[in-house]
ROMARGU-591959 format. One record per residue (C-alpha): residue in three letters; x negated, y negated, z. Coordinates in steps of 0.1 Angstrom, whole numbers, plus 5000, padded with zeros to 4 digits. Last residue first. Example, Ala and Ser with C-alpha at 12.3 -4.5 7.8 and 13.67 -1.06 7.14 Angstrom:
<zados>
drenvo xx yy zz
SER 4863 5011 5071
ALA 4877 5045 5078
</zados>
This chain:
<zados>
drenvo xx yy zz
UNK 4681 4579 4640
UNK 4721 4583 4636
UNK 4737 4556 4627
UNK 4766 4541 4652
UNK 4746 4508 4655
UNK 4741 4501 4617
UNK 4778 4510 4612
UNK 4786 4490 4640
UNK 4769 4457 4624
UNK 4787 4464 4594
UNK 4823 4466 4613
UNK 4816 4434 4626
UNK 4804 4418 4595
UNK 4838 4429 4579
UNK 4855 4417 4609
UNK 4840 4386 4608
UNK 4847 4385 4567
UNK 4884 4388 4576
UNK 4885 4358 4600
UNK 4861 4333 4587
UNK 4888 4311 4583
UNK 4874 4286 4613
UNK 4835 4290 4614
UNK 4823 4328 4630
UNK 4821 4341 4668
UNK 4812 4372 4672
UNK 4814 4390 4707
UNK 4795 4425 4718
UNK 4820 4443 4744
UNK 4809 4455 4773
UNK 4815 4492 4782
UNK 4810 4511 4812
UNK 4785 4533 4831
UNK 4778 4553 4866
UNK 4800 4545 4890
UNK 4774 4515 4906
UNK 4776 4501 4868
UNK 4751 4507 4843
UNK 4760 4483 4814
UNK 4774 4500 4778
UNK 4773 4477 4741
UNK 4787 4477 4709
UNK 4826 4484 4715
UNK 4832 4449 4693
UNK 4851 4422 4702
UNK 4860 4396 4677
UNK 4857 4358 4676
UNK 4878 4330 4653
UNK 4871 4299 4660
UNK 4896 4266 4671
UNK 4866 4254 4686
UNK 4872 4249 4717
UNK 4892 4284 4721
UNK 4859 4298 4711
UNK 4838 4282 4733
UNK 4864 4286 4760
UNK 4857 4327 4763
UNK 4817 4316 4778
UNK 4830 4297 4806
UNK 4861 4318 4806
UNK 4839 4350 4820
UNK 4822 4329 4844
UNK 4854 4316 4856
UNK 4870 4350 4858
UNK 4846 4369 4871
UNK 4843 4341 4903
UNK 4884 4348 4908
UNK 4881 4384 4907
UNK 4849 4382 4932
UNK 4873 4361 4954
UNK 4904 4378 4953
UNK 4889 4413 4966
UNK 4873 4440 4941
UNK 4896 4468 4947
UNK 4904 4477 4914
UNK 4870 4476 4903
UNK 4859 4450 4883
UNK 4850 4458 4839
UNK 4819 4450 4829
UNK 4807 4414 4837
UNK 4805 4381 4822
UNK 4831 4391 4795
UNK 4825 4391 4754
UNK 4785 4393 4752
UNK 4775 4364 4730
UNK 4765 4362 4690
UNK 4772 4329 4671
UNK 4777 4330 4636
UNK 4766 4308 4614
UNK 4787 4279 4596
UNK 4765 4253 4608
UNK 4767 4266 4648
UNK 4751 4233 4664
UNK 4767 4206 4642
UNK 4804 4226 4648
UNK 4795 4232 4682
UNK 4789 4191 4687
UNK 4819 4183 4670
UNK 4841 4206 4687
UNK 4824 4195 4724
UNK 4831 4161 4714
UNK 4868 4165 4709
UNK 4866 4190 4740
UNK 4855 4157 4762
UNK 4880 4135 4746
UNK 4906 4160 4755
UNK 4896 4159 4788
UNK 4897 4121 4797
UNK 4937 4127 4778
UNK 4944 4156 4802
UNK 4930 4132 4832
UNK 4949 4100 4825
UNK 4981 4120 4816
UNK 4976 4133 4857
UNK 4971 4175 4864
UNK 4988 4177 4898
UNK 5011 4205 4881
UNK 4983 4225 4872
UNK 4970 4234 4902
UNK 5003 4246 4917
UNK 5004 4264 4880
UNK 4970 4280 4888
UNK 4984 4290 4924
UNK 5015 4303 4913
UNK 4996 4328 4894
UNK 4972 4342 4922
UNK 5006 4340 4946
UNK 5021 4362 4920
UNK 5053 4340 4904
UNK 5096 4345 4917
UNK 5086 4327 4953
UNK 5099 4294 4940
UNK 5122 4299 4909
UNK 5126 4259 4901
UNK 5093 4250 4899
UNK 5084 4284 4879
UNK 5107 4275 4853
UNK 5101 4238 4848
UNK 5066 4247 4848
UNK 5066 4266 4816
UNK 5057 4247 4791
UNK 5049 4219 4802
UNK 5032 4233 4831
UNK 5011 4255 4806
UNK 4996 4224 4785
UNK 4985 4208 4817
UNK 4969 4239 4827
UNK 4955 4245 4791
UNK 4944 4213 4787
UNK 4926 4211 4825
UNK 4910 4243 4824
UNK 4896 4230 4789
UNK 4880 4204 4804
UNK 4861 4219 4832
UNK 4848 4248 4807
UNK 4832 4219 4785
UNK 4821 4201 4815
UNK 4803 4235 4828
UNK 4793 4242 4789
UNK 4775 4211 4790
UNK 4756 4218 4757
UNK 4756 4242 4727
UNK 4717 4247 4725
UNK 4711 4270 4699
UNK 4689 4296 4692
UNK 4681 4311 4660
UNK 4677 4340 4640
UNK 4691 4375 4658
UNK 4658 4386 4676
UNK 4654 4415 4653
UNK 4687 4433 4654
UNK 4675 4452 4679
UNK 4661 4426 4703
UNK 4698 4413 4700
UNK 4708 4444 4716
UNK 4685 4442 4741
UNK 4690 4408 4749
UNK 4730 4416 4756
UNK 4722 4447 4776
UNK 4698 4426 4798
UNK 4723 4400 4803
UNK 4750 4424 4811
UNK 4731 4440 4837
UNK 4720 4407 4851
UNK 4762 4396 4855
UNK 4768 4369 4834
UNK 4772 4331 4845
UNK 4737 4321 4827
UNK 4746 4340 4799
UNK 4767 4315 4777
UNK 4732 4293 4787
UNK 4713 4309 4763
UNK 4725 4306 4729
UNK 4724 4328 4701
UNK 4726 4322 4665
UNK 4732 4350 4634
UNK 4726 4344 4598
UNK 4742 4357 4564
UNK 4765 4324 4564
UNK 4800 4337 4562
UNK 4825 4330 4535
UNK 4859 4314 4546
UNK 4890 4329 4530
UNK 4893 4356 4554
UNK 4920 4330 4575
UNK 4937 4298 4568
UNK 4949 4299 4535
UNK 4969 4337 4527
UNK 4980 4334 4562
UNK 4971 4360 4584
UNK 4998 4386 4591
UNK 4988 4415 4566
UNK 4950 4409 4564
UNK 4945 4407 4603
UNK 4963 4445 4611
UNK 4944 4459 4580
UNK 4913 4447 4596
UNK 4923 4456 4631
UNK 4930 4493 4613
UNK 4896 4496 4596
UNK 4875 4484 4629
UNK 4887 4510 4652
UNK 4903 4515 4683
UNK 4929 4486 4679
UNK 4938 4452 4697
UNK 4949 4426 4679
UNK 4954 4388 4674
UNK 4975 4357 4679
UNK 4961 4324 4689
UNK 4975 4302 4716
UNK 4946 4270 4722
UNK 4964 4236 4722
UNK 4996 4254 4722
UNK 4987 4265 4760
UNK 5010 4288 4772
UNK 5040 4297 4747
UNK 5065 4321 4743
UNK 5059 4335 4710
UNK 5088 4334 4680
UNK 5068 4311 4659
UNK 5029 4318 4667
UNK 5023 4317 4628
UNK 4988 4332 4628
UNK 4959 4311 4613
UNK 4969 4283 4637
UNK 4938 4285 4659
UNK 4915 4312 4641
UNK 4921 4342 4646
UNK 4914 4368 4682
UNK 4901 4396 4671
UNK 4901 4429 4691
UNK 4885 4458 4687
UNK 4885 4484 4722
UNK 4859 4496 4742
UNK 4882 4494 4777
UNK 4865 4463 4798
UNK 4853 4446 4765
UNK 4885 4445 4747
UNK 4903 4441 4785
UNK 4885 4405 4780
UNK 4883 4396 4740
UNK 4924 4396 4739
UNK 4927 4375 4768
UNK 4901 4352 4764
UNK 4912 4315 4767
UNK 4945 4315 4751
UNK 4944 4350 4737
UNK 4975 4368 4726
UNK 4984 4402 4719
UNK 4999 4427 4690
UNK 4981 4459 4698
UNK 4975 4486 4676
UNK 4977 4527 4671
UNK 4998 4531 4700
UNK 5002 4559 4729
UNK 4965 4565 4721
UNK 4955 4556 4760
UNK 4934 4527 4749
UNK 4956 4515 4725
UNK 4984 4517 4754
UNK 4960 4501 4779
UNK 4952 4477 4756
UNK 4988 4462 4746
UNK 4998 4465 4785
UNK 4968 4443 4798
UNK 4969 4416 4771
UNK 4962 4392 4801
UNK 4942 4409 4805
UNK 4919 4429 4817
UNK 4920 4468 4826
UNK 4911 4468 4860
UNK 4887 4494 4876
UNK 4896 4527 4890
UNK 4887 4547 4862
UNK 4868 4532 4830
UNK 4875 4536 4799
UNK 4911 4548 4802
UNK 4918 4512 4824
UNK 4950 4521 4845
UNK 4976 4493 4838
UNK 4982 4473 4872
UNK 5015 4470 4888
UNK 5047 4460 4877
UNK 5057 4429 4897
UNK 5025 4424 4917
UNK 5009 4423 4875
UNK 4969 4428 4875
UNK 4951 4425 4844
UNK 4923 4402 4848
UNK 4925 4377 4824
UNK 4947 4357 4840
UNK 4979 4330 4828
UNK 5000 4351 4802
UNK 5031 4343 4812
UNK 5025 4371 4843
UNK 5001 4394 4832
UNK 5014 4412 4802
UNK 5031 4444 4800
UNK 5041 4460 4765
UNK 5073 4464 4746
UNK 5075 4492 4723
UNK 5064 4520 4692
UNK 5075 4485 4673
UNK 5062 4504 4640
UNK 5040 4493 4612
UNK 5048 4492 4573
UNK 5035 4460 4564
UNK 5069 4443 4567
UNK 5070 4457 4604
UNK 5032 4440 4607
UNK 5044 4408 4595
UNK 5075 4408 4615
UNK 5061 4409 4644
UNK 5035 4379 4638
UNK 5064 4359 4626
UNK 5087 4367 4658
UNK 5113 4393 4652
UNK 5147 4377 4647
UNK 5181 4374 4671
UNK 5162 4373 4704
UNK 5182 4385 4732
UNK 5184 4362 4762
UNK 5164 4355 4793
UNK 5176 4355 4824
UNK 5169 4389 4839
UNK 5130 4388 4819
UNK 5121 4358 4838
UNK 5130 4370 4872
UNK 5115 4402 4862
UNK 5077 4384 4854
UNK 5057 4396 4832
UNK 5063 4371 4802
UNK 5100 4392 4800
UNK 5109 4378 4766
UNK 5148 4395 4754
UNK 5153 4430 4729
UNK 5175 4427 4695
UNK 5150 4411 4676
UNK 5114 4417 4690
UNK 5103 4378 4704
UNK 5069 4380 4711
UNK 5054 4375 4752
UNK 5062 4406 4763
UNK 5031 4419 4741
UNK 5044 4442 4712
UNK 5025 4478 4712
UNK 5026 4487 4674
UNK 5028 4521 4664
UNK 5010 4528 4628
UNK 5019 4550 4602
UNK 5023 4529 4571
UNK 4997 4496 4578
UNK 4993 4496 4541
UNK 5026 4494 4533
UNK 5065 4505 4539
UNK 5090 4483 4541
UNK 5110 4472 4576
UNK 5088 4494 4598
UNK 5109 4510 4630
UNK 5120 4497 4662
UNK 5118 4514 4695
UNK 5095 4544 4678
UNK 5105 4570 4698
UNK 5109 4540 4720
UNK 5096 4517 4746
UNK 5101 4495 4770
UNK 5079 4471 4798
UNK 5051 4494 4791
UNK 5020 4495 4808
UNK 5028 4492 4844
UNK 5062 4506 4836
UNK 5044 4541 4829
UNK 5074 4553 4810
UNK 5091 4593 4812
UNK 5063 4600 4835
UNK 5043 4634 4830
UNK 5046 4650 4860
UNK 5010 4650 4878
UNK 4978 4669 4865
UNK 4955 4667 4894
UNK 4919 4679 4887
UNK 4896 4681 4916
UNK 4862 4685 4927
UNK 4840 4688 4959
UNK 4870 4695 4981
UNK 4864 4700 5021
UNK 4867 4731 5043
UNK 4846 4727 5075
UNK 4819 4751 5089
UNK 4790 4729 5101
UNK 4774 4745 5073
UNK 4800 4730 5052
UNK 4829 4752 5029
UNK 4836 4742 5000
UNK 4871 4742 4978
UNK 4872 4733 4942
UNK 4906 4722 4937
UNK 4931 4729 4909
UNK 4966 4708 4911
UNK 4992 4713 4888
UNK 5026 4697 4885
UNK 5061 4701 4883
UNK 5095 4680 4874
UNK 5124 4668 4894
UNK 5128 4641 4915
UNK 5115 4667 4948
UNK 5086 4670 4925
UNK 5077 4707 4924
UNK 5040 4715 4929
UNK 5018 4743 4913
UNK 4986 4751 4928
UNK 4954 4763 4917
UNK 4924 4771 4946
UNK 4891 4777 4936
UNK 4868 4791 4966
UNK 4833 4787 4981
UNK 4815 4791 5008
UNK 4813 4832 5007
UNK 4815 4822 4969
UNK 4840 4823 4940
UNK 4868 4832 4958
UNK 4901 4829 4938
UNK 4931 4813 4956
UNK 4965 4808 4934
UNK 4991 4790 4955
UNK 5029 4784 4936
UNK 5057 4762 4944
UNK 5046 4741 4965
UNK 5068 4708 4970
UNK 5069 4675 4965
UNK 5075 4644 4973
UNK 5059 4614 4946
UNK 5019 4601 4961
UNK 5020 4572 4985
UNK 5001 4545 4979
UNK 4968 4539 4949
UNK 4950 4514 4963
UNK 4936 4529 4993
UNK 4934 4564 4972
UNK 4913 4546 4945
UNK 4884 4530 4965
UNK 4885 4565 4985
UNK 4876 4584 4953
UNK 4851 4558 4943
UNK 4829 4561 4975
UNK 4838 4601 4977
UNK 4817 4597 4942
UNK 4827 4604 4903
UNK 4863 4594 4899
UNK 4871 4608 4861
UNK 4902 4594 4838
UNK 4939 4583 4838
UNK 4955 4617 4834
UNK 4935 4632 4866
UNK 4900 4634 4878
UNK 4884 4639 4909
UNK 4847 4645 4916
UNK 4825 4648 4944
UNK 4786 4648 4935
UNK 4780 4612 4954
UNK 4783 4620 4984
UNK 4810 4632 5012
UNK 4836 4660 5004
UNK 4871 4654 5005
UNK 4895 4661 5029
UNK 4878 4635 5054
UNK 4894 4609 5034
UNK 4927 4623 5027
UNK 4929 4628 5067
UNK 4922 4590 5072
UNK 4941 4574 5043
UNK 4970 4597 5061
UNK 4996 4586 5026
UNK 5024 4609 5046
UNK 5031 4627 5021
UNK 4994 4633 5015
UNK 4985 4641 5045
UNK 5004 4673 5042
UNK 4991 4687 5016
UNK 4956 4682 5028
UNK 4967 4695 5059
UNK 4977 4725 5040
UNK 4945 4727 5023
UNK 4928 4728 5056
UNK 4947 4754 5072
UNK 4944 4776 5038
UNK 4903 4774 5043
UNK 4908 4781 5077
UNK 4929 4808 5075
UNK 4906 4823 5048
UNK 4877 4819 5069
UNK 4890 4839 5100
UNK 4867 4867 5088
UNK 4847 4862 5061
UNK 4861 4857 5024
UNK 4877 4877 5001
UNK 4878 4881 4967
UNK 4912 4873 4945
UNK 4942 4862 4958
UNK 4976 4861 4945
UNK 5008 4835 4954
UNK 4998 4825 4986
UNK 5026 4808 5014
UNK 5018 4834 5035
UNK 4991 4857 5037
UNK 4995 4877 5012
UNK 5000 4916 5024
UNK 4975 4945 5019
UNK 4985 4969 4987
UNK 5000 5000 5000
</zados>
């Protein structure tokens, strides 16, 4: 007569020392157990200490108890469930692999396979995990809506094909603006046409696959939403995604769409670029019709894309930009750095930037742009002057509806005097000018954020000196009224291990198209084997 399971164990293979098993299924159970009641504490102490523990799940791999805590503290409570199902196999006298199967008290199962050890001070602790959860219906922290597709192409083309994730800030007919914010969202009404840069790509043969999340009307680069939560970053687990195109990259990044239909004002389709190792081009001011997108800044909106390859944000930029303003420009055959756009960057980035143009040869000439700190000043003050007028009224009159981080900026922004708006546009009227003179039609190479992507728990203040550094170098752009593009070029060594950093490219107004193209040239020459 086969020897009974001890209870609450499916099968069992191997067998461990006396008492051992017990205490291996004791601590597994407390595991359990912990985790429906979110016991930081126990979860901690449940998994092994150093640097070789690993946990991974749908959203990526945790290398390090450091970065596995990090997570847990930010991640709640875990959905009720249930096990259905314990599988132990004994792979070791210290060591055993046990797979479970969990049913979610809301319906729907899971599996979770754990790599049990056991210490020399005799204590059961995991030193790796995969957790494959219930698949989600909608991650509403990346998707405000979505469908099967929700809208599909009006004609077919060369874009045939392709899912578009639409950033909650474009009118899709039929469906209402959210900007982020619920508030928002509950009074807003139903557009009756698609916005220009929607309807481009649905003309072109492109899909509304759905609505994406945005940080709240569009005002951060980070990523975060209080509303909706933060989009996981694929690239790199545990850190944020960017924004404030946080839902358009996330679900490129994920390969639940095939492009991105975003926004930058001041960075915010060159940011979660660079944090996931995405394309993205943001066009020259005014290339894009922006009718049918909720403003933030008209001074400096642009409409662009996110995609995973080069060929597709081409094809993306051809069929909405205007047949004048943008590909038409040629491209001097000549590159131009300049030094102070890194004197905010993190060292790692520095050194991965100089490497790469090291590469390329040095990269021709350097250029002194000049008082980027008065430049950056100035612009804050446009687009926060800019951004009360548009949607101040609103956010006066809903107090307590906006993020405190977002509130904040339009608090700041609402003191902003006509004296001082006008005192700053004179300074980015001289900045144009003098970037103009400096640039001569070349194309100016910088890294695309000041840092690789911050963890999720990186507290308000290092997220709030990422930004500025990060915008000090974005503004040039938005100064200019130039197109720039962000290209998966580059990795920095992070305390994780590695993550992307986007290489930027910055070429004349029009230039749009043959940017790319260089782009996609200068990848080519990257991606070549030796």
């Amino acid at each position: 007569m086969a020897e009974a399971l001890p209870s609450g164990v499916t099968s069992l293979a191997g067998s461990l020392p006396a008492g051992e098993l017990e205490a291996l299924l004791g601590a597994f159970r407390g595991y359990e157990a912990a985790l429906m009641s979110n016991d930081i504490e126990v979860l901690d102490g449940s998994f092994a200490p150093g640097d070789d523990t690993l946990r991974g799940d749908a959203n990526g791999l945790l290398v390090g108890h450091e970065r596995i805590a990090a997570f847990r503290g930010l991640r709640g409570g875990v959905a009720r469930r249930r096990i259905v199902e314990l599988h132990v196999r004994v792979v070791a006298p210290d060591a055993a692999l046990l797979v479970s199967v969990s049913a979610f008290d809301a319906g729907g199962t899971g599996l979770q396979t754990q790599l049990w050890q056991r210490s020399p001070a005799g204590t059961w602790t995991i030193g790796a995990a995969h957790v494959t959860g219930a698949p989600p219906a909608l991650n509403r922290a990346v998707w405000r809506m979505a469908g099967t597709p929700l809208v599909p192409a009006s004609a077919p083309g060369p874009l045939a094909g392709t899912t578009v994730a639409v950033k909650d800030l474009f009118d899709v007919a039929g469906f209402s603006v959210g900007a982020g914010n619920p508030v928002f969202l509950a009074e807003a009404g139903r557009a009756s046409v698609d916005a220009d840069a929607v309807a481009a790509l649905r003309a072109a043969g492109a899909a509304v696959q759905g609505i994406a999340q945005t940080d709240e009307f569009a005002y951060s680069i980070a990523g975060r939403n209080v509303h909706y939560g933060t989009p996981p970053n694929p690239a790199v687990p545990g850190a944020i995604p960017g924004g404030s195109s946080s839902g358009p990259a996330t679900a490129v990044s994920l390969g639940q769409a095939t492009i991105g239909l975003a926004t930058d004002t001041a960075g915010s389709i060159r940011v979660p670029a660079s944090y996931q190792g995405l394309w993205g081009l943001r066009t020259t001011h005014g290339a894009v019709s922006t009718r049918g997108l909720l403003p933030l800044a008209p001074s400096f909106d642009t409409v662009g894309w996110l995609t995973r390859d080069a060929a597709t944000l081409r094809a993306a930029a051809a069929a909405s930009l205007a047949p004048a303003s943008g590909g038409v420009v040629a491209l001097r055959p000549a590159f131009v750095v300049a030094a102070e756009l890194l004197e905010g960057c993190d060292p790692e980035v520095a050194a991965a930037f100089d490497a790469f143009v090291a590469e390329l040869g040095g990269a021709g000439e350097r250029v002194e742009l000049g008082g980027l700190d008065a430049v950056f000043a100035a612009f804050r003050t446009v687009q926060g002057a800019e951004a009360w007028r548009a949607d101040g009224a609103w956010v006066a009159a809903h107090p307590g509806a906006v993020g405190d981080d977002v509130a904040e900026r339009f608090a700041i922004a609402a003191a902003i005097t006509p004296g001082q708006e006008l005192d700053a546009r004179e300074v980015l009227r001289q900045a144009r000018e003098r970037f103009d003179a400096a640039l001569g039609g070349r194309v100016l190479l910088l890294p695309s954020a000041s840092s690789a992507a911050p963890p999720l728990d990186a507290s308000a203040e290092t997220i709030a000196a990422v930004r500025a550094a990060t915008l000090r170098m974005t503004s040039v752009a938005g100064t200019g009224g130039y197109p720039a593009v962000s290209v998966p070029l580059m990795r920095v060594r992070t305390p994780s291990g590695s993550a992307p950093l986007g290489l930027c490219l910055v070429g004349p107004r029009g230039s749009d198209l043959a940017l790319v193209d260089l782009a996609a040239a200068l990848a080519a020459i990257a991606y070549a084997p030796e």
